[in-house]
N, CA, C and O atoms as a DFTB+ gen file, in Angstrom:
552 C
 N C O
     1  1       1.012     -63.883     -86.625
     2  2       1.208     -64.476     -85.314
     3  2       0.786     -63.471     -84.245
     4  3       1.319     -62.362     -84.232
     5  1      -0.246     -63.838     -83.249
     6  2      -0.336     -62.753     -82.157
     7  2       0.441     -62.897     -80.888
     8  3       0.641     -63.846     -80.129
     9  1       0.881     -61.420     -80.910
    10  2       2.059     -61.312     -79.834
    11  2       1.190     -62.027     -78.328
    12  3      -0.035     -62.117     -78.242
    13  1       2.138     -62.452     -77.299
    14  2       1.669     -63.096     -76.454
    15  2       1.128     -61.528     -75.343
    16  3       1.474     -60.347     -75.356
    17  1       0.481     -62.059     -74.781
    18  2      -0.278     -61.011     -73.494
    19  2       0.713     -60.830     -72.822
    20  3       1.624     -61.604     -72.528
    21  1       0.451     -59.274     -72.446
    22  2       1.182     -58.198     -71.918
    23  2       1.193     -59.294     -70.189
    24  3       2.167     -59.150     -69.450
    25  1       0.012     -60.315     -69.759
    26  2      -0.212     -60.598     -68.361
    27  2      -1.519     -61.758     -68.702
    28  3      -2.379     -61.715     -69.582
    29  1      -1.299     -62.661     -67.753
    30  2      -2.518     -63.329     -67.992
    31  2      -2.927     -63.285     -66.675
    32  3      -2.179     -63.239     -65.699
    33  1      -4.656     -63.308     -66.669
    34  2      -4.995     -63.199     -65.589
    35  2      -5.465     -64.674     -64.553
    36  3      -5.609     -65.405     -65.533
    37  1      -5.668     -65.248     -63.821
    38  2      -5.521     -66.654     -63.186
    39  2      -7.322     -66.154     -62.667
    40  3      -7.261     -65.021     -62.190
    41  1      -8.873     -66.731     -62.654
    42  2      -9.697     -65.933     -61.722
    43  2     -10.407     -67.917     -61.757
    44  3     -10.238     -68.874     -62.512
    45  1     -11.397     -67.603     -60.159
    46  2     -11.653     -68.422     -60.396
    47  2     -13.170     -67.732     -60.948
    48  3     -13.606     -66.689     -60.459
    49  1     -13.967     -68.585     -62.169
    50  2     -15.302     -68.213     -63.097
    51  2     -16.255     -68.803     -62.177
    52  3     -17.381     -68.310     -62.238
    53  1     -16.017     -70.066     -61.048
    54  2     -16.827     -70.323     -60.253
    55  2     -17.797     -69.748     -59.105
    56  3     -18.720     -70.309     -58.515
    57  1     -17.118     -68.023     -58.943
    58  2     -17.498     -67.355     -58.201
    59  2     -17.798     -65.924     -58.509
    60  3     -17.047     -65.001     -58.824
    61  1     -19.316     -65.990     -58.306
    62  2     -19.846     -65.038     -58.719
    63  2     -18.916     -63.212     -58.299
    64  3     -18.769     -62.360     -59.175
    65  1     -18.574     -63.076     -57.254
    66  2     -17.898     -62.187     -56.762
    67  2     -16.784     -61.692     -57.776
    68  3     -16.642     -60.661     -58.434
    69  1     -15.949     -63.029     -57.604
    70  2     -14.727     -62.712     -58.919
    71  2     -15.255     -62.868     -60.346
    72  3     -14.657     -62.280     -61.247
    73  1     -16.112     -63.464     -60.567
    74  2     -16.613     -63.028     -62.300
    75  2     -16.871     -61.928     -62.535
    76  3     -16.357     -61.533     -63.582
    77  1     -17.651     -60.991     -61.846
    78  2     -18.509     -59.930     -61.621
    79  2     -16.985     -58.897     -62.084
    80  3     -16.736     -58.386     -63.176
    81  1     -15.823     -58.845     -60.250
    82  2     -15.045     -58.362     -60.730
    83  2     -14.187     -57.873     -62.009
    84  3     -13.955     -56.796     -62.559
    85  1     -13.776     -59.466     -62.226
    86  2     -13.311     -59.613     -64.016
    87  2     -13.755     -59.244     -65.107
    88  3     -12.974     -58.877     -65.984
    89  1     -15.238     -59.255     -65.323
    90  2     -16.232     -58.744     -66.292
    91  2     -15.740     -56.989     -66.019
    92  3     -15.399     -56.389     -67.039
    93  1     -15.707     -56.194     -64.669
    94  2     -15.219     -54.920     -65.285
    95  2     -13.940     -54.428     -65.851
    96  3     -13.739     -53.346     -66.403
    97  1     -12.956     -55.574     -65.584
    98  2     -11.543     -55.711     -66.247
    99  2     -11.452     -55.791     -67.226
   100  3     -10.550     -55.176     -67.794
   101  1     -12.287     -56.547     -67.891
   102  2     -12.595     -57.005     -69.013
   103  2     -13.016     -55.855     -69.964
   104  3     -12.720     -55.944     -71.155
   105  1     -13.617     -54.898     -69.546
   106  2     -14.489     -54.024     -69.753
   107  2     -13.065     -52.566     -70.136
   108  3     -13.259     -51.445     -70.607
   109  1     -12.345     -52.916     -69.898
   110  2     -11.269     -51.542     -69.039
   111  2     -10.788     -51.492     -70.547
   112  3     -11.054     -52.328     -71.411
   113  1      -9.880     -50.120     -70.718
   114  2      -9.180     -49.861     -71.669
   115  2      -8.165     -50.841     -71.897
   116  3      -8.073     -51.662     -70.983
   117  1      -7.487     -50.969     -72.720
   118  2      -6.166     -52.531     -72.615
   119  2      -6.422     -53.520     -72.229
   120  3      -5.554     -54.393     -72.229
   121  1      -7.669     -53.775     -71.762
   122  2      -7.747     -55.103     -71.495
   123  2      -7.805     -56.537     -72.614
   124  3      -8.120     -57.726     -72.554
   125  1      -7.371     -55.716     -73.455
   126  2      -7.594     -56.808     -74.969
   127  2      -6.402     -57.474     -75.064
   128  3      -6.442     -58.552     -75.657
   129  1      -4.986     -56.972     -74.478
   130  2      -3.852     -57.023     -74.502
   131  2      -3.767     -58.041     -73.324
   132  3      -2.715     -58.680     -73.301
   133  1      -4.509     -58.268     -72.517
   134  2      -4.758     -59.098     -71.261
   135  2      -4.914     -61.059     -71.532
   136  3      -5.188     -61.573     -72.616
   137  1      -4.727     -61.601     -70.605
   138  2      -5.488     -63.024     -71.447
   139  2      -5.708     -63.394     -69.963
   140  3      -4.941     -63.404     -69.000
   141  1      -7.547     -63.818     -70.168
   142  2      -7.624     -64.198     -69.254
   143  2      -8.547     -65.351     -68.743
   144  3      -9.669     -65.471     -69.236
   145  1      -8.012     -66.382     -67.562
   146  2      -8.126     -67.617     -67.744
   147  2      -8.825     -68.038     -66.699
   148  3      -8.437     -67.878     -65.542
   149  1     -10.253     -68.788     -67.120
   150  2     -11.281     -69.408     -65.941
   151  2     -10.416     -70.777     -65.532
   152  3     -10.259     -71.739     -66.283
   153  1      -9.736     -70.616     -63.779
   154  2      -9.718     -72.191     -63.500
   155  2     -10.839     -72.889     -62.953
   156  3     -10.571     -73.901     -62.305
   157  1     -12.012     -72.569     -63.074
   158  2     -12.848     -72.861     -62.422
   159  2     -13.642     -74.376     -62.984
   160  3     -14.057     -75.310     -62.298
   161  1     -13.660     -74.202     -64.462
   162  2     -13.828     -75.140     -65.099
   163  2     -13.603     -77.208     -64.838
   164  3     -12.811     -77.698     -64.033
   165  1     -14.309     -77.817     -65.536
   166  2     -13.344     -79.407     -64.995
   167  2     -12.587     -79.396     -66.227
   168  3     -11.736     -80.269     -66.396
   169  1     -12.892     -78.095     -67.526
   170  2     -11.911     -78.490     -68.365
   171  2     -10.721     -77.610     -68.430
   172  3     -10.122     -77.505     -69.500
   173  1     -10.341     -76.991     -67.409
   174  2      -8.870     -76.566     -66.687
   175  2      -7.828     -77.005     -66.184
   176  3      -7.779     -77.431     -65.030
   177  1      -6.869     -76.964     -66.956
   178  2      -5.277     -77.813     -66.713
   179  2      -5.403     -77.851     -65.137
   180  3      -6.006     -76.940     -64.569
   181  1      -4.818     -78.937     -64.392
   182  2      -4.788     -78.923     -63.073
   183  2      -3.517     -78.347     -62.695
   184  3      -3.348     -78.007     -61.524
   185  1      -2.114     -78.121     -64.023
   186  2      -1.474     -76.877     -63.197
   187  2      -1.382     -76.003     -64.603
   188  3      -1.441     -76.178     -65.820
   189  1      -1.175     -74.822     -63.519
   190  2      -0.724     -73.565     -64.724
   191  2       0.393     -73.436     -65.114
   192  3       0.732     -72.406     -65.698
   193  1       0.938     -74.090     -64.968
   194  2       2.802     -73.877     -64.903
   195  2       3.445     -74.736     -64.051
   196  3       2.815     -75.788     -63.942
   197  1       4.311     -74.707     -63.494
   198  2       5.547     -75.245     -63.025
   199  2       5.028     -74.778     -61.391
   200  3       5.331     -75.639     -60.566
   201  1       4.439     -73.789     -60.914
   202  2       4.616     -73.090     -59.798
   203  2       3.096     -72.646     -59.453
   204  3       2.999     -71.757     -58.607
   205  1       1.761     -73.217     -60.069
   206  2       0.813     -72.671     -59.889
   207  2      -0.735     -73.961     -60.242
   208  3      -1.339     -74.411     -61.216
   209  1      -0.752     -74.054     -59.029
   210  2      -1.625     -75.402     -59.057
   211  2      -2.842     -74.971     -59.311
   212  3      -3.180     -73.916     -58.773
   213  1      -3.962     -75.800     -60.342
   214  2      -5.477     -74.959     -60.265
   215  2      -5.922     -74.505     -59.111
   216  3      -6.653     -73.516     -59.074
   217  1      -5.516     -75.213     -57.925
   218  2      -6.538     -75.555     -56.239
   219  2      -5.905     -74.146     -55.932
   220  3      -6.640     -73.253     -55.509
   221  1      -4.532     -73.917     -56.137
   222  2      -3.881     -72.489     -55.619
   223  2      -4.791     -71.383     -56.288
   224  3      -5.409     -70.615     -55.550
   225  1      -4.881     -71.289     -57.497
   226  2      -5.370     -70.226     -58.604
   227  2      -6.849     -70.232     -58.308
   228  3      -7.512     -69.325     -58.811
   229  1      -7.547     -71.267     -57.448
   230  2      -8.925     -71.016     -57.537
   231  2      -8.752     -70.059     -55.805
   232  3      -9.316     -69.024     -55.450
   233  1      -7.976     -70.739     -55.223
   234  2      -7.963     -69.994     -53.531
   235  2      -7.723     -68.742     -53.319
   236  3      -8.365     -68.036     -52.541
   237  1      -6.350     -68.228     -54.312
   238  2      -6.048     -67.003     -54.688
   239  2      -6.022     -66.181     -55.725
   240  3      -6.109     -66.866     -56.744
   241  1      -5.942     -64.980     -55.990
   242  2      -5.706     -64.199     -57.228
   243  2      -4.202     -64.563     -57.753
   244  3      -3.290     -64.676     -56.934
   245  1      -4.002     -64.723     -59.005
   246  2      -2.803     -64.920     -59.516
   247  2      -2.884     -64.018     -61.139
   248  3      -3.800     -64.009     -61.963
   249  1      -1.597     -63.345     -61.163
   250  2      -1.452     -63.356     -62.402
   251  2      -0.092     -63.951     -63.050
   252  3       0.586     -64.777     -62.439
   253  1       0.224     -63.511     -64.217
   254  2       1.899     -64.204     -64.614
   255  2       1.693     -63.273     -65.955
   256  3       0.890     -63.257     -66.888
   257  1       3.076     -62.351     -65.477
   258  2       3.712     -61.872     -67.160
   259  2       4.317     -62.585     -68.219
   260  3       4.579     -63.774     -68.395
   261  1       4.539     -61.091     -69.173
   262  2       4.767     -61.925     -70.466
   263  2       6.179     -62.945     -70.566
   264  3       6.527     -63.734     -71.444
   265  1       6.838     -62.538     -69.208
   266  2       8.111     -62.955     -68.853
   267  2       8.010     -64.151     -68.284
   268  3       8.981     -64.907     -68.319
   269  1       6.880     -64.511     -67.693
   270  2       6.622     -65.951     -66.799
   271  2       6.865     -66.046     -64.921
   272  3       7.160     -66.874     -64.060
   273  1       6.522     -64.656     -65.053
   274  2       6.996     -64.011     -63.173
   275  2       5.347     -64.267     -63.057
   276  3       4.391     -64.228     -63.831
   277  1       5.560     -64.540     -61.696
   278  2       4.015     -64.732     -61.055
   279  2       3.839     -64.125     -60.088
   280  3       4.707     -64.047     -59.218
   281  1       2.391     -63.404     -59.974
   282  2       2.556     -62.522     -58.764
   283  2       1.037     -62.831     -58.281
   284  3       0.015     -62.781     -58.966
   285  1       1.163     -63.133     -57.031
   286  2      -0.635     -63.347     -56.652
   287  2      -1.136     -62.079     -55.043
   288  3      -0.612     -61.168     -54.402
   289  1      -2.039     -62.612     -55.071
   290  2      -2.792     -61.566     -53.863
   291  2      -2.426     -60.195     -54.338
   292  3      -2.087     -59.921     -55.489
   293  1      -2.523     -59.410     -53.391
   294  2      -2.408     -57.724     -54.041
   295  2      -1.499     -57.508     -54.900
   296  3      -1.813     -56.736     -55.806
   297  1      -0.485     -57.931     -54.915
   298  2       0.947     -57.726     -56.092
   299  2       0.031     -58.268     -57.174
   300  3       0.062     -57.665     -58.247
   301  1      -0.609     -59.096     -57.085
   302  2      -1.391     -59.353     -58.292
   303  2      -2.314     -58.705     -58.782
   304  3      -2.493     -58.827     -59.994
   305  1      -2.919     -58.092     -58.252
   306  2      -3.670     -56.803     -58.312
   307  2      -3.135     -55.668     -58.220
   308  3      -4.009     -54.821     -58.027
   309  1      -1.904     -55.146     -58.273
   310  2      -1.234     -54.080     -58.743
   311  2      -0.487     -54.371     -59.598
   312  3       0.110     -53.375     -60.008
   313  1      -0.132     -55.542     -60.236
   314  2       0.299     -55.819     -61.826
   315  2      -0.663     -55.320     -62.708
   316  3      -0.359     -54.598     -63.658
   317  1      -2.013     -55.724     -62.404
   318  2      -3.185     -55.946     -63.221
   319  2      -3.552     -54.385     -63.574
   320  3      -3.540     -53.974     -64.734
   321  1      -3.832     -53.679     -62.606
   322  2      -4.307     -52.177     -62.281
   323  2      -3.158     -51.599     -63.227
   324  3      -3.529     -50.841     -64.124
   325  1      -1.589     -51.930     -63.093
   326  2      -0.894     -50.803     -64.237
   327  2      -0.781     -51.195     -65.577
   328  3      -0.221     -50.681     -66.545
   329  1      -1.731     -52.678     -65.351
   330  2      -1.767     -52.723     -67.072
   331  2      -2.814     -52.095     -67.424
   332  3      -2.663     -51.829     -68.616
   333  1      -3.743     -51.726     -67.079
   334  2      -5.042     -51.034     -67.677
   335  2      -4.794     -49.551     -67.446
   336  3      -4.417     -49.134     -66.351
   337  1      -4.902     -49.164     -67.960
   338  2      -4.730     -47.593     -68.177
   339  2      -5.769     -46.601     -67.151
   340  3      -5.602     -45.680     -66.352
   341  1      -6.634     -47.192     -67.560
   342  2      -7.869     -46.353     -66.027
   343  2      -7.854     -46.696     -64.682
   344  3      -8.708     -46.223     -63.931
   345  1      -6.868     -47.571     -64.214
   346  2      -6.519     -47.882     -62.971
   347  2      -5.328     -47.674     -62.501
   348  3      -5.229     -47.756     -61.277
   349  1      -4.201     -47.380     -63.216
   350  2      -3.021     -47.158     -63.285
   351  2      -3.015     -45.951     -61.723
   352  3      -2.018     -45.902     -61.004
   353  1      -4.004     -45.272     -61.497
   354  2      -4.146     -44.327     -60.417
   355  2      -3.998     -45.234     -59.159
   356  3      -3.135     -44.973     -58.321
   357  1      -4.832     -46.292     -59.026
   358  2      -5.137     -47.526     -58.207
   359  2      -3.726     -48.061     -57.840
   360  3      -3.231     -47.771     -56.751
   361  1      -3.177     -48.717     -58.598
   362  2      -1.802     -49.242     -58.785
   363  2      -0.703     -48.567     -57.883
   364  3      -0.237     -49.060     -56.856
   365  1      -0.265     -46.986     -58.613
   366  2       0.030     -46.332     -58.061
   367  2      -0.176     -45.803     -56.537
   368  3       0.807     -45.417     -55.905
   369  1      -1.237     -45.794     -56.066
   370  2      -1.689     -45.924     -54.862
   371  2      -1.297     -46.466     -53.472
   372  3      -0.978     -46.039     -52.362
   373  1      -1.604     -48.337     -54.512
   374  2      -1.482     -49.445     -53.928
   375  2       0.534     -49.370     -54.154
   376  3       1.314     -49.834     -53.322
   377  1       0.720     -49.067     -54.729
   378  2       2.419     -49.014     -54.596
   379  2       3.101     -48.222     -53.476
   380  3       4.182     -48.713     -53.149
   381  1       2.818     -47.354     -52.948
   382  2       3.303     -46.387     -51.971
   383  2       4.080     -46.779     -51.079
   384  3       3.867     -47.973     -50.871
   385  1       5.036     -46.298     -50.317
   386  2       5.474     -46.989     -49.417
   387  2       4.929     -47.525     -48.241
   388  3       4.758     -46.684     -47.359
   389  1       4.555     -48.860     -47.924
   390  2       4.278     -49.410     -46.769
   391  2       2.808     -49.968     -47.617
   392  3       2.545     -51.139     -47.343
   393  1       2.069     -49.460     -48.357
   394  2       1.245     -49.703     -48.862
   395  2       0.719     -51.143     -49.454
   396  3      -0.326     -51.739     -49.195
   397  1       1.610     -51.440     -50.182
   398  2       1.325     -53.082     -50.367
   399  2       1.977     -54.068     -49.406
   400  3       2.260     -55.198     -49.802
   401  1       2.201     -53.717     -48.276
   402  2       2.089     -54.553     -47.076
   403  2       0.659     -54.736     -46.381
   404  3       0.026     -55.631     -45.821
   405  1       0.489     -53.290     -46.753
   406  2      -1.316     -53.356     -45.879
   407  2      -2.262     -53.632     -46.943
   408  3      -3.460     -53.716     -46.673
   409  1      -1.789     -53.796     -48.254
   410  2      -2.663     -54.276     -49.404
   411  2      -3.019     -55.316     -49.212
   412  3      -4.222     -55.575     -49.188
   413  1      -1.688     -56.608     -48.937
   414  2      -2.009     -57.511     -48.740
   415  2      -2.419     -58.171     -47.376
   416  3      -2.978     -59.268     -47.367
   417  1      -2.119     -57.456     -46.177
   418  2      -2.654     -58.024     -44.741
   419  2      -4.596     -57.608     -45.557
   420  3      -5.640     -58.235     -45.381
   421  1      -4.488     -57.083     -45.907
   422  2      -6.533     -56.475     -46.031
   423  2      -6.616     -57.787     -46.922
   424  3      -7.437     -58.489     -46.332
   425  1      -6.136     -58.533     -48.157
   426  2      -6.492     -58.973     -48.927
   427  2      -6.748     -60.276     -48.381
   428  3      -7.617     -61.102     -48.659
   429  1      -5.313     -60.295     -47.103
   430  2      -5.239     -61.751     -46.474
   431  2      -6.762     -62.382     -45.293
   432  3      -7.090     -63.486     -44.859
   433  1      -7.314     -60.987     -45.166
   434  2      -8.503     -60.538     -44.333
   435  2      -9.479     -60.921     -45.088
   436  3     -10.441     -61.464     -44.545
   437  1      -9.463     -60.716     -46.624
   438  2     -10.880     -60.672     -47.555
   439  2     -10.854     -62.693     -47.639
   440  3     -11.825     -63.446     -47.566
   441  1      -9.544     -63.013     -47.792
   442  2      -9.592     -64.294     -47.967
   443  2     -10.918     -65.434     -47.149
   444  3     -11.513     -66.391     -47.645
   445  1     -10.991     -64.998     -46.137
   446  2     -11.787     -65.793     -44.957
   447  2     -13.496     -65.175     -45.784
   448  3     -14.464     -65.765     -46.263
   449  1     -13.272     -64.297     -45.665
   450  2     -14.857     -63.906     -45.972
   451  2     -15.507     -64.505     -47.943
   452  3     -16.597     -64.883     -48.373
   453  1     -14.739     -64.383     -48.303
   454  2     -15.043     -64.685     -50.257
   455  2     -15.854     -65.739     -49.347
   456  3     -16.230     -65.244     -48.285
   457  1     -16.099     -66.694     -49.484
   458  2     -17.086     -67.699     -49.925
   459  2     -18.526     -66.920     -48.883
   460  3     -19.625     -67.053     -49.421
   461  1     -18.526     -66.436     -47.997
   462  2     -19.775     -65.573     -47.365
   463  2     -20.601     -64.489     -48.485
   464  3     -21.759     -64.301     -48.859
   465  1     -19.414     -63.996     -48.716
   466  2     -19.407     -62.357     -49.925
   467  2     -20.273     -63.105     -51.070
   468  3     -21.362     -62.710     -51.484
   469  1     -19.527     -64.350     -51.534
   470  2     -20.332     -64.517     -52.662
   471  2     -21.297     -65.529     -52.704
   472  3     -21.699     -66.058     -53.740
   473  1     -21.658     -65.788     -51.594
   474  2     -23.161     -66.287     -51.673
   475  2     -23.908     -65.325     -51.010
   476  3     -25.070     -65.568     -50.683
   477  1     -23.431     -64.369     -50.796
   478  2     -24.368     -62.880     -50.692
   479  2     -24.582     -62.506     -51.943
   480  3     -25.667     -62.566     -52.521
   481  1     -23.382     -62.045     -52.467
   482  2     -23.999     -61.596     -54.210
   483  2     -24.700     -62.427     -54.819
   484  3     -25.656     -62.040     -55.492
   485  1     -24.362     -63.803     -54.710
   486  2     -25.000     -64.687     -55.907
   487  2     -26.778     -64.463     -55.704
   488  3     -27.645     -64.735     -56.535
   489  1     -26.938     -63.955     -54.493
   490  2     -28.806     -64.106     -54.050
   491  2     -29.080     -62.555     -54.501
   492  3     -29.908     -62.500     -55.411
   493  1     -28.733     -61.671     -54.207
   494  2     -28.683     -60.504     -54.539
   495  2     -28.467     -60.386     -56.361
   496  3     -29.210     -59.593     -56.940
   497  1     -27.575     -61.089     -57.091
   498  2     -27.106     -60.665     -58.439
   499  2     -28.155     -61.669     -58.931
   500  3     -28.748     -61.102     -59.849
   501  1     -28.741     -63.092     -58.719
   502  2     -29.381     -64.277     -59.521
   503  2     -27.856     -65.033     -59.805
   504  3     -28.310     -66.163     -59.987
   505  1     -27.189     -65.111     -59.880
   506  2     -25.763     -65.921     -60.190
   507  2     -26.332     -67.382     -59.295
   508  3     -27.262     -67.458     -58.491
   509  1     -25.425     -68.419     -59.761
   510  2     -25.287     -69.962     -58.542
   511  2     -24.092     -69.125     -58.069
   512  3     -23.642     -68.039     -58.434
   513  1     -23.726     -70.034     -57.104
   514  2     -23.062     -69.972     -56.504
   515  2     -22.071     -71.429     -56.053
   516  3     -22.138     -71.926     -54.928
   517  1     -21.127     -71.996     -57.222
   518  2     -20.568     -72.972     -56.684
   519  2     -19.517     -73.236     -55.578
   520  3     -19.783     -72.928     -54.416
   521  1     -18.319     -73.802     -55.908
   522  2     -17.557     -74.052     -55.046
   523  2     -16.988     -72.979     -54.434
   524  3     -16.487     -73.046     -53.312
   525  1     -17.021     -72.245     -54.927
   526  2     -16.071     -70.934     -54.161
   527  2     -17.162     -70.057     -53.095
   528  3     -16.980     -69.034     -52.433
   529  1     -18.121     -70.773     -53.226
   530  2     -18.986     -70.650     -51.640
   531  2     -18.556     -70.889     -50.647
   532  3     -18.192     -70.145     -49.737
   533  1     -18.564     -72.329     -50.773
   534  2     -18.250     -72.925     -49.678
   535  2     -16.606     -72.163     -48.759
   536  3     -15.684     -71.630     -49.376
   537  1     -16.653     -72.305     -47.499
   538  2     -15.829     -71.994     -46.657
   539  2     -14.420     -73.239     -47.234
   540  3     -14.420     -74.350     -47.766
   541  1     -13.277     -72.190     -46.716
   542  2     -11.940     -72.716     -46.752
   543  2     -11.598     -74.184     -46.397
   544  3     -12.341     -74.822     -45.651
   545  1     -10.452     -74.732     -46.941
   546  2     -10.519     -75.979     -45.738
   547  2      -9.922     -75.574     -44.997
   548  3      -9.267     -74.617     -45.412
   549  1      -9.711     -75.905     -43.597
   550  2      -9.136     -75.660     -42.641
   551  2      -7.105     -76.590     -42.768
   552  3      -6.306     -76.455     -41.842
């Protein structure tokens, strides 16, 4: 029987920006211990759980431990960082005091720009560029 993941990761695969990202996660020490899940797909549960809608998981970063705690935007990215061993510096970082307040006002900042960012990369990398192009709804 394989033990369940230390964290699963929530990304959306629709966007070149966050694939790109994930592919070096993927890449990281421990990341085998990781599980991690394209909602980008039409063949993606429309919820992840009880508390995590695909439309949410494609808008934001999400992860969820082995416990079933969910943590998205930068907390989600400082779950992720102390599970991998070569980022654990990152994590730490991003933990400091006052620090993941301004983790997440910057992250809440990156939000508006992703669909610009990654139809920049996608012309620059050769990637499409689907839905996670397009601008937010309002």
């Amino acid at each position: 029987m394989t033990p369940p993941a230390a964290l699963t990761v929530y990304y959306d695969g629709a966007c070149p920006l966050c694939s790109a990202e994930i592919r070096t996660y993927r890449r990281s020490r421990g990341a085998e211990r990781l599980a991690f899940v394209d909602v980008s797909g039409d063949d993606a549960p429309a919820t992840l759980g009880p508390d995590l809608s695909r439309e949410a998981a494609r808008a934001r970063f999400h992860v969820r431990d082995d416990q079933g705690r969910l943590a998205s935007g930068a907390s989600g990215f400082i779950r992720l960082w102390r599970e991998l061993p070569g980022w654990g510096w990152l994590a730490t970082l991003a933990s400091l005091p006052g620090m993941p307040i301004l983790a997440e006002a910057a992250y809440r900042g990156f939000l508006p720009l992703r669909p610009h960012l990654a139809r920049l990369f996608s012309r620059f990398s050769g990637t499409s560029c689907d839905t996670a192009c397009r601008p937010p709804k309002a």
